[in-house]
TIVOVO-607626 format. One record per residue (C-alpha): residue in three letters; z, x, y. Coordinates in steps of 0.05 Angstrom, whole numbers, padded with zeros to 5 digits, always signed. Each point is the difference from the previous one (the first is absolute). Example, Ala and Ser with C-alpha at 12.3 -4.5 7.8 and 13.67 -1.06 7.14 Angstrom:
! residues 2
ALA+00156+00246-00090/SER-00013+00027+00069/
END
This chain:
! residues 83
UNK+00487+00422+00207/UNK+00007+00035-00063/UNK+00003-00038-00077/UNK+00038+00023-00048/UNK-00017-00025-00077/UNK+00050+00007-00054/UNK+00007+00007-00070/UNK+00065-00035-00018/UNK+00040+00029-00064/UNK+00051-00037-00045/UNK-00009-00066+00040/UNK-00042-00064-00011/UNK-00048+00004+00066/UNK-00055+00049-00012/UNK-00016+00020+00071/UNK+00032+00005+00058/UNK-00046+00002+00068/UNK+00028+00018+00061/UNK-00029+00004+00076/UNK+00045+00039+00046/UNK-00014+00007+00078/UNK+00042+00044+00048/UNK+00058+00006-00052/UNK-00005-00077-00017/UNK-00008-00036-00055/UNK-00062-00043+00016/UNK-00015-00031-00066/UNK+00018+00000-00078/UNK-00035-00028-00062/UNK+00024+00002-00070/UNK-00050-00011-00054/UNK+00043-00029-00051/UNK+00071-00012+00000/UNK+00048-00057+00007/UNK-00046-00038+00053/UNK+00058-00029+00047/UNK+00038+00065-00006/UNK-00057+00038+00013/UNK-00026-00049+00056/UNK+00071+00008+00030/UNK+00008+00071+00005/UNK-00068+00006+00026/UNK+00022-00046+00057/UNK+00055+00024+00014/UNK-00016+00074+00008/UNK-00052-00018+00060/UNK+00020+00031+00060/UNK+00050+00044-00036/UNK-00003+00082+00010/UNK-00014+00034-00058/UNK+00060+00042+00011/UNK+00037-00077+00003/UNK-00038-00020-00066/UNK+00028+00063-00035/UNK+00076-00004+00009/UNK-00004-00073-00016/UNK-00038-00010-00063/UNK+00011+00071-00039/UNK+00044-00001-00053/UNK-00012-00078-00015/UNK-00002-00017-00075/UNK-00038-00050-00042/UNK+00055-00023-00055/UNK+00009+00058-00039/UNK-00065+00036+00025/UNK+00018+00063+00029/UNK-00055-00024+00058/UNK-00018-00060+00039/UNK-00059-00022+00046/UNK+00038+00008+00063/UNK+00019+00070-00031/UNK-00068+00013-00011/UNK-00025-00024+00070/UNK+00057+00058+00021/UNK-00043+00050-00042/UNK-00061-00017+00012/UNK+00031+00011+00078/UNK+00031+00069-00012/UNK-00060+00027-00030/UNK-00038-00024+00056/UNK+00053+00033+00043/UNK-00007+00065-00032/UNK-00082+00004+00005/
END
């Protein structure tokens, strides 16, 4: 299993930590953040791919932030990606 911590930009969470086993999304926390958005996302993406994870949250937008904390998660993911 490998973690993945990251430092969120231009959103309210502060940290985003990620566990990712064979290609899936195992676990997320946000420290900070809307705490039922936050909660929700992290549920949802259980199980997902990281490739999965990617196309769906990238791009999202926060009102008129230029970023999100799903789009984060998708950064956080592609960074990971390109280790």
């Amino acid at each position: 299993m490998e973690n993945i911590s990251y430092a969120t930009h231009g959103v309210c969470s502060r940290k985003i930590d990620i566990a990712v086993e064979d290609g899936k999304i195992v676990s997320v926390k946000f420290l900070g953040g809307c705490a039922g958005n936050t909660q929700g996302v992290a549920r949802l993406l259980v199980g997902m791919t990281v490739d999965e994870a990617i196309e769906r949250l990238e791009g999202i937008r926060c009102g008129f932030k230029p970023t999100s904390c799903p789009d984060q998660v998708a950064k956080a993911l592609k960074e990971y990606k390109n280790k």
